[in-house]
C-alpha positions in Angstrom: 14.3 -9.3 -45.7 10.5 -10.9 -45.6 8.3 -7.9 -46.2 5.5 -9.4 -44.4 7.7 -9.8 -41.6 8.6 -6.1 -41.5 5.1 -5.1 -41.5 3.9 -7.5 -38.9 6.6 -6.3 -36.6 6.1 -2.8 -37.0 2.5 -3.5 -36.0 3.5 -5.3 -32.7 6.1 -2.4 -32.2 3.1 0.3 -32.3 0.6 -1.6 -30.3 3.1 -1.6 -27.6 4.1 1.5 -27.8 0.7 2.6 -27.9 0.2 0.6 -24.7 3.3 1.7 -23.1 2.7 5.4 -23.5 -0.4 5.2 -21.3 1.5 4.1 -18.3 4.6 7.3 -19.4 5.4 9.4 -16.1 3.7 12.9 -16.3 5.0 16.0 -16.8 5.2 17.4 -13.4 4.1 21.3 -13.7 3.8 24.2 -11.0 1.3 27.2 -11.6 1.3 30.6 -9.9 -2.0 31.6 -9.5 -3.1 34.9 -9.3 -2.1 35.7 -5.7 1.7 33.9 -6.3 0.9 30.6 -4.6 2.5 27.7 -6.4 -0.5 25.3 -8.2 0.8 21.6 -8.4 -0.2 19.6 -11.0 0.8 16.6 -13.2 -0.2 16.4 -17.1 -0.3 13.2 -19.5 -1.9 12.4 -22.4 -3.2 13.9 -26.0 -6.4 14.9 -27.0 -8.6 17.8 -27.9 -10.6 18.1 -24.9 -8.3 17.7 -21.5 -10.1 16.7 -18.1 -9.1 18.2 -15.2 -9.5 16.2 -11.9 -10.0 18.1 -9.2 -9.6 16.4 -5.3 -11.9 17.0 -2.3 -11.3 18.4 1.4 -8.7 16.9 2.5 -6.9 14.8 -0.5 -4.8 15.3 -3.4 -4.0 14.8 -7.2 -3.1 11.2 -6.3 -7.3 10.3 -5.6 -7.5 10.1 -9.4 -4.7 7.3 -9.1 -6.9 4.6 -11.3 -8.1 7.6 -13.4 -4.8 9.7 -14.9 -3.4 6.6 -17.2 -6.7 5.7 -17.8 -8.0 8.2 -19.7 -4.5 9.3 -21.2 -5.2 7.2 -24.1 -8.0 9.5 -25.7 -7.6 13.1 -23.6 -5.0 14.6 -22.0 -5.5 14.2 -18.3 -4.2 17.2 -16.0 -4.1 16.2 -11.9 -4.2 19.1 -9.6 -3.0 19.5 -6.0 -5.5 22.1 -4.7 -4.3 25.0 -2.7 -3.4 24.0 0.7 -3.2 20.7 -0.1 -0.2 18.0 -1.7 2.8 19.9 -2.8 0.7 23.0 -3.7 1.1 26.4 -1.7 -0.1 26.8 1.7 0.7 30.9 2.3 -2.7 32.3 1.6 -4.7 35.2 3.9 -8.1 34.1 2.8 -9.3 30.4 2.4 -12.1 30.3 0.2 -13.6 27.8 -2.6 -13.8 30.5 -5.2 -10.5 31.0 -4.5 -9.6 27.4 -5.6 -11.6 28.4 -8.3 -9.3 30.8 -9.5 -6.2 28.4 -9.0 -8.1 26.2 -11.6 -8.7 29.4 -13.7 -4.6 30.1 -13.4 -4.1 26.4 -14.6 -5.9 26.3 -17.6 -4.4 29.5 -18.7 -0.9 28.6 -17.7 -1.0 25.6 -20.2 -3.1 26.7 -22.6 -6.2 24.6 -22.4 -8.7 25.2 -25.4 -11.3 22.5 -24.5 -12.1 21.1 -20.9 -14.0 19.2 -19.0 -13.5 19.4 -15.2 -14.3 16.7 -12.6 -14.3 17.1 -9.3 -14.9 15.1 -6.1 -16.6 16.6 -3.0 -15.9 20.0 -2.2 -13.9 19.9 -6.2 -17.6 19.7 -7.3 -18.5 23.2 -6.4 -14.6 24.4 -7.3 -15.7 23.2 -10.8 -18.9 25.4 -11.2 -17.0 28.5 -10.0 -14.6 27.7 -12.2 -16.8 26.8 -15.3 -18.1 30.5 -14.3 -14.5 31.7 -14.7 -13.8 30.0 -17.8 -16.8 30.4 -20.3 -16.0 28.8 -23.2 -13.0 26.8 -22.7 -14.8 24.6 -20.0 -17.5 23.0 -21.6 -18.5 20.5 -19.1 -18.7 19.5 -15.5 -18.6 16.0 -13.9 -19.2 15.7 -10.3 -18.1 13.1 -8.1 -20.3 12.0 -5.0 -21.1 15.5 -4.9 -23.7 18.2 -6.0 -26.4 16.1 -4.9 -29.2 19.0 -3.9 -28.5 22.3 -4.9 -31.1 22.9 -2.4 -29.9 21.3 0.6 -29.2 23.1 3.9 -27.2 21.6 6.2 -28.5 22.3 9.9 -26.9 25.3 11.8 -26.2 22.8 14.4 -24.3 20.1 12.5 -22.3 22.1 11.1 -20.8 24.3 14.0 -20.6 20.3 15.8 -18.4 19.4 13.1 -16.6 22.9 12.5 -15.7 22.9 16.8 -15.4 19.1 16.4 -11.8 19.7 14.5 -10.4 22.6 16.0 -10.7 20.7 19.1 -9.6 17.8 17.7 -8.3 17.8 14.0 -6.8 14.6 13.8 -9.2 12.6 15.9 -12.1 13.9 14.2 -10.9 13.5 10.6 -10.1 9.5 11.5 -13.5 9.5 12.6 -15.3 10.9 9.8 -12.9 9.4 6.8 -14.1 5.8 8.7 -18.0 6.8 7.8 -17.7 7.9 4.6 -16.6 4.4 3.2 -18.8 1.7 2.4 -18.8 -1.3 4.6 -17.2 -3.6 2.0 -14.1 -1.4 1.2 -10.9 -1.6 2.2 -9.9 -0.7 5.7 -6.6 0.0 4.2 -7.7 2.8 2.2 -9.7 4.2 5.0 -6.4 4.6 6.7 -4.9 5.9 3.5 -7.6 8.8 3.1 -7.6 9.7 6.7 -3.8 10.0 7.3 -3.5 12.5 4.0 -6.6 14.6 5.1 -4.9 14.5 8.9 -1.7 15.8 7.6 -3.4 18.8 6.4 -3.2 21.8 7.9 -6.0 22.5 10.3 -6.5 26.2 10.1 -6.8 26.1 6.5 -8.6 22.5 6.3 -11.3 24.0 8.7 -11.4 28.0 7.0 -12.3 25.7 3.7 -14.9 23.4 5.3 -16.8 26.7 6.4 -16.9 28.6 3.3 -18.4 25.1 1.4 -21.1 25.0 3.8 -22.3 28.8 3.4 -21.9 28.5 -0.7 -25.1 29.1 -2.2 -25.5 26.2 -4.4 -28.1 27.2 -6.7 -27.0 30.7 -7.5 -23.5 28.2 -8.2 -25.3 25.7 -9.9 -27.2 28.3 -12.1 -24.1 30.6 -12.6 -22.1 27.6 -14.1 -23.4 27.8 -17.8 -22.3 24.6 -18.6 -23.6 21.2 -18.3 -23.5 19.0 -15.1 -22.8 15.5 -14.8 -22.4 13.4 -11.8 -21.1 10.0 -10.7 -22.4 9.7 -7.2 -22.9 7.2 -4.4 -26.2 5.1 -4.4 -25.6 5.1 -0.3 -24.6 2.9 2.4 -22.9 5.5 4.0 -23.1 7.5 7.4 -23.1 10.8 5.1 -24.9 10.0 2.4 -27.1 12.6 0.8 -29.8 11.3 -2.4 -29.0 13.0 -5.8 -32.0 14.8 -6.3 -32.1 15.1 -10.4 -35.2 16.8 -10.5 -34.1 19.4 -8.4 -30.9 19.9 -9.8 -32.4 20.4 -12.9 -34.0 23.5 -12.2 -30.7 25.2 -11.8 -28.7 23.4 -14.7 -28.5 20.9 -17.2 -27.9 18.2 -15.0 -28.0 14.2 -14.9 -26.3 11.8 -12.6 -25.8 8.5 -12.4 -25.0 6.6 -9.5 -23.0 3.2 -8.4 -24.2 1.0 -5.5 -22.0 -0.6 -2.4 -19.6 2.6 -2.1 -19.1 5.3 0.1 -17.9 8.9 -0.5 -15.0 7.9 -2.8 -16.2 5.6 -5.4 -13.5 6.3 -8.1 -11.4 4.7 -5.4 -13.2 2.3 -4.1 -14.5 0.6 -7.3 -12.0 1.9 -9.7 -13.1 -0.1 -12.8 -17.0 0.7 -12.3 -16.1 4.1 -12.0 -13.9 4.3 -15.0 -16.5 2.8 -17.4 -19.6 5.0 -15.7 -17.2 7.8 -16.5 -16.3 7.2 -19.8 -20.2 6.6 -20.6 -20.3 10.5 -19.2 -17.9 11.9 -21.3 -19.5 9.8 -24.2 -22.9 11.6 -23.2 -21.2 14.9 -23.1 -19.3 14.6 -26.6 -22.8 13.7 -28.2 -24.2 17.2 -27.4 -21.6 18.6 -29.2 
């Protein structure tokens, strides 16, 4: 047999397999955290540092649809259902963020994460710092997603009892409503009503118990108790809710930097996918340099 052949064909073989393995279904895996309640959370990929996607209010591992195979060519990838959310445990007393900070603590134990970098959208953002807090030394990095924008922002009093009454009025009604202003005017009206029928399926009492804890965090004690560096990818506005990354701020509490991406709303890793992708992969490139 032509040896040139051989080695030509076993250099197609690899490339596709090399190909193929990105798109290879995940390992499905459920954590207990430290209170018993069952962690959902999908793994792929190889690499020496893992990133560890973390949802908003609302969503689920499946917001980091154009990100898991993605980036399972160079790290491995682990997608969490948060507490209370997806097919992770709902049976908890006390809703807090620091305690999704632990769940995040119980899944990098449970699989035996050495190197990590978590990002999280929204309210994931501050689940990452408390976490990073939790985790000295094994997370190394945070990248925020339209979120950490002002560590010393304070919402008005006012707004947020509105909102807070707003849903347990009116869960459903209200969620439709605010899921519809926190997308740019250009996206998709599809995946409005894809983001506001998952956060609508959610249960109220601990959608709402969540949503007040995240507005009396104190984000610079968070900020400044993270020890880690901060990254973000955030919204340059357009959007009913949008709030301007203050940098210089920011970097009074923590090494910090953003970057930001114009004609999206709240969800930019779903609303420009491939812009988000490559901003995040400049990140992480950022973040390996300071090694």
């Amino acid at each position: 047999m032509n040896l040139r052949f051989i080695g030509v064909a076993s250099s197609i073989a690899s490339l596709f397999l090399a190909s193929t393995a990105i798109g290879d279904e995940p390992v499905k895996k459920t954590v207990k955290a430290s209170d018993g309640l069952s962690i959902a959370c999908d793994v792929r990929g190889k690499g020496d540092t893992t990133l560890v996607f973390l949802h908003g209010w609302g969503g689920d591992r499946e917001y980091w649809k154009n990100q898991a195979d993605a980036f399972a060519a160079e790290y491995e990838v682990v997608t969490v259902d948060q507490a209370g959310h997806g097919a992770s445990g709902k049976d908890r007393k006390a809703w807090t963020v620091d305690a999704l900070a632990g769940d995040v603590e119980s899944v990098v134990k449970d699989l035996g994460l050495k190197r990590v970098i978590l990002v999280g959208h929204s309210m994931g953002g501050p689940v990452s710092l408390l976490a990073a807090k939790r985790l000295p030394g094994t997370v190394v990095a945070v990248v925020g997603v339209d979120t950490l924008q002002d560590a010393e922002l304070k919402r008005p009093e006012e707004l947020i009892k509105s909102l807070t009454t707003g849903l347990e009025k009116d869960f459903k009604g209200m969620v439709g409503g605010m899921f519809g202003a926190m997308l740019a005017e250009k996206s998709d009206a599809k995946l409005k009503d894809w983001l506001g029928d998952k956060a609508a399926s959610r249960e109220p009492a601990i959608a709402i118990a969540l949503m007040k804890d995240l507005f009396s965090l104190d984000q610079k004690k968070v900020f400044k108790d993270a020890g880690v560096p901060v990254r973000c990818i955030n919204s340059a506005g357009g959007y009913q809710f949008f709030t301007p990354t203050a940098v210089e701020t920011n970097k009074k509490y923590a090494d910090f930097d953003a970057v930001t991406i114009s004609d999206v709303g709240h969800y930019p890793m779903l609303e420009k996918p491939k812009e988000f992708n490559e901003k995040l992969q400049e990140v992480l490139k950022g973040l390996a340099a300071k090694k």
